[in-house]
C-alpha positions as CSV (number, residue, x, y, z in Angstrom):
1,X,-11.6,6.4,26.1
2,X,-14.1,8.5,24.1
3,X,-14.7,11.7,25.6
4,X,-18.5,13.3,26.1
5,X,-19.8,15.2,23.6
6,X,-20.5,18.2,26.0
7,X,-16.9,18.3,26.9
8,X,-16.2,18.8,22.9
9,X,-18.7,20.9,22.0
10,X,-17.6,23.4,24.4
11,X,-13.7,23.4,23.2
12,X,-14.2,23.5,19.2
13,X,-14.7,27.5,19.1
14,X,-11.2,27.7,20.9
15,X,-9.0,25.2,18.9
16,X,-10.4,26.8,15.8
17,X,-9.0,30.1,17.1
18,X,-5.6,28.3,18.0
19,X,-5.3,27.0,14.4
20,X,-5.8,30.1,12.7
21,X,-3.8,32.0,15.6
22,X,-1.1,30.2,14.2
23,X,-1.5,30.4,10.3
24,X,-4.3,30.9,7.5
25,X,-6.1,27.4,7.2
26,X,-9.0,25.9,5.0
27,X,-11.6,23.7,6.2
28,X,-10.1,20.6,5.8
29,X,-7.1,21.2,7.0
30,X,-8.3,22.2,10.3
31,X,-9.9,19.0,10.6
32,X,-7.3,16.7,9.8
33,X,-4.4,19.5,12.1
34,X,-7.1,19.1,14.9
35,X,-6.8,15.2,14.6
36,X,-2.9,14.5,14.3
37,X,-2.7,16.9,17.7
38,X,-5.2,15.0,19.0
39,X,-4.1,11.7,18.4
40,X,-7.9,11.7,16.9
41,X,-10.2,12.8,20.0
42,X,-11.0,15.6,18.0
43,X,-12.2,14.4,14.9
44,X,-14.8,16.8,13.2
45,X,-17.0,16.2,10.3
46,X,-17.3,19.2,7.5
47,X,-20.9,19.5,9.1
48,X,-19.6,20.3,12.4
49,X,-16.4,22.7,11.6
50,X,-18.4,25.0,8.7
51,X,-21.0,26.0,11.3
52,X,-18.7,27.1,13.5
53,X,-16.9,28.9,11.1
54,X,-19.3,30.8,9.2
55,X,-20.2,31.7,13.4
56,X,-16.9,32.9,13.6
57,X,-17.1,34.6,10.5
58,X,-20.4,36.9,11.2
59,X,-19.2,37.5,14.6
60,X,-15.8,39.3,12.9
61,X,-13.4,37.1,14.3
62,X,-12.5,35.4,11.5
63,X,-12.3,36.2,7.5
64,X,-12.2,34.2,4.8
65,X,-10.6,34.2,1.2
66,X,-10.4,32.2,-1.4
67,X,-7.1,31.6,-3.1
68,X,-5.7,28.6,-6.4
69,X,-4.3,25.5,-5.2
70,X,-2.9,22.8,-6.6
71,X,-4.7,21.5,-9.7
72,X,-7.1,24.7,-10.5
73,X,-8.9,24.1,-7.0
74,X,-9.7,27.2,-5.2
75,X,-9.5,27.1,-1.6
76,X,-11.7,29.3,0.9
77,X,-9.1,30.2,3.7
78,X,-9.7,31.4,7.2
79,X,-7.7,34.5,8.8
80,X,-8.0,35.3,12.3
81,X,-9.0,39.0,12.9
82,X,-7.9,41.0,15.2
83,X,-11.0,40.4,17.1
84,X,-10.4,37.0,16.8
85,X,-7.0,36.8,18.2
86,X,-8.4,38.6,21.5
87,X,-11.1,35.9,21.9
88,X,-8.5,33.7,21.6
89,X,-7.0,34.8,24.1
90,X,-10.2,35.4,26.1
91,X,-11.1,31.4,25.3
92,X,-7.4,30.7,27.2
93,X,-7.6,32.2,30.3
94,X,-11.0,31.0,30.5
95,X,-9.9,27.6,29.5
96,X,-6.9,27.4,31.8
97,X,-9.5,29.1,35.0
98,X,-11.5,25.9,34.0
99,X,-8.5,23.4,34.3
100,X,-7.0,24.9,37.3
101,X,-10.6,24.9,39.3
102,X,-10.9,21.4,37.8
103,X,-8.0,20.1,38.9
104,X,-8.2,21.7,42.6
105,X,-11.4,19.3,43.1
106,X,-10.2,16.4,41.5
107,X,-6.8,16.4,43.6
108,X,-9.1,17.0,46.9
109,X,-8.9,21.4,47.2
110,X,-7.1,23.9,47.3
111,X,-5.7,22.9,50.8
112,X,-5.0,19.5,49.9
113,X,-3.0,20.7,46.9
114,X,-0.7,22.9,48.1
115,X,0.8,19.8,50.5
């Protein structure tokens, strides 16, 4: 089942964080780690991730650098800052305030779901 566009669109900023909380990533990688994880819900175009990242970037939270891959390319990588990594972290409790209120009205309260 697809899922709204408004749902997404407010998640992107945190799993871009979770990626590069884990490990230095270039643009395309995110996009194809965020769709194996996802079993495809997420699946951004270039057009949607750069925004966000060049965002991220002016805000501090992330840095980029570019560095030789394979075949003479040169890759523009994304680091988390520390700045970043608190946002993160930020972003989860948020996230996981959202899920738990979310899920208190969908099972019928807070009454009904401590039976």
């Amino acid at each position: 089942m697809p899922i709204e566009k408004s749902l997404l669109t407010g998640s992107t900023t945190t799993l871009i964080l979770k990626l590069l909380e884990e490990r230095d990533m270039y643009g395309y990688e995110m996009i194809e780690t965020l769709a194996e994880r996802s079993d495809h819900t997420f699946d951004f175009k270039a057009g949607t991730l750069y925004p966000i990242l060049h965002t991220l970037e002016k805000q501090a939270l992330v840095e980029s650098y570019e560095e030789r891959a394979p075949q003479d390319r040169i890759r523009k990588y994304y680091h988390l800052t520390e700045a970043g990594r608190l946002r993160f972290q930020e972003k989860q409790q948020e996230w996981t305030s959202f899920v738990t209120a979310m899920e208190k009205i969908l099972k019928g309260g807070a009454a009904h779901a401590a039976q």
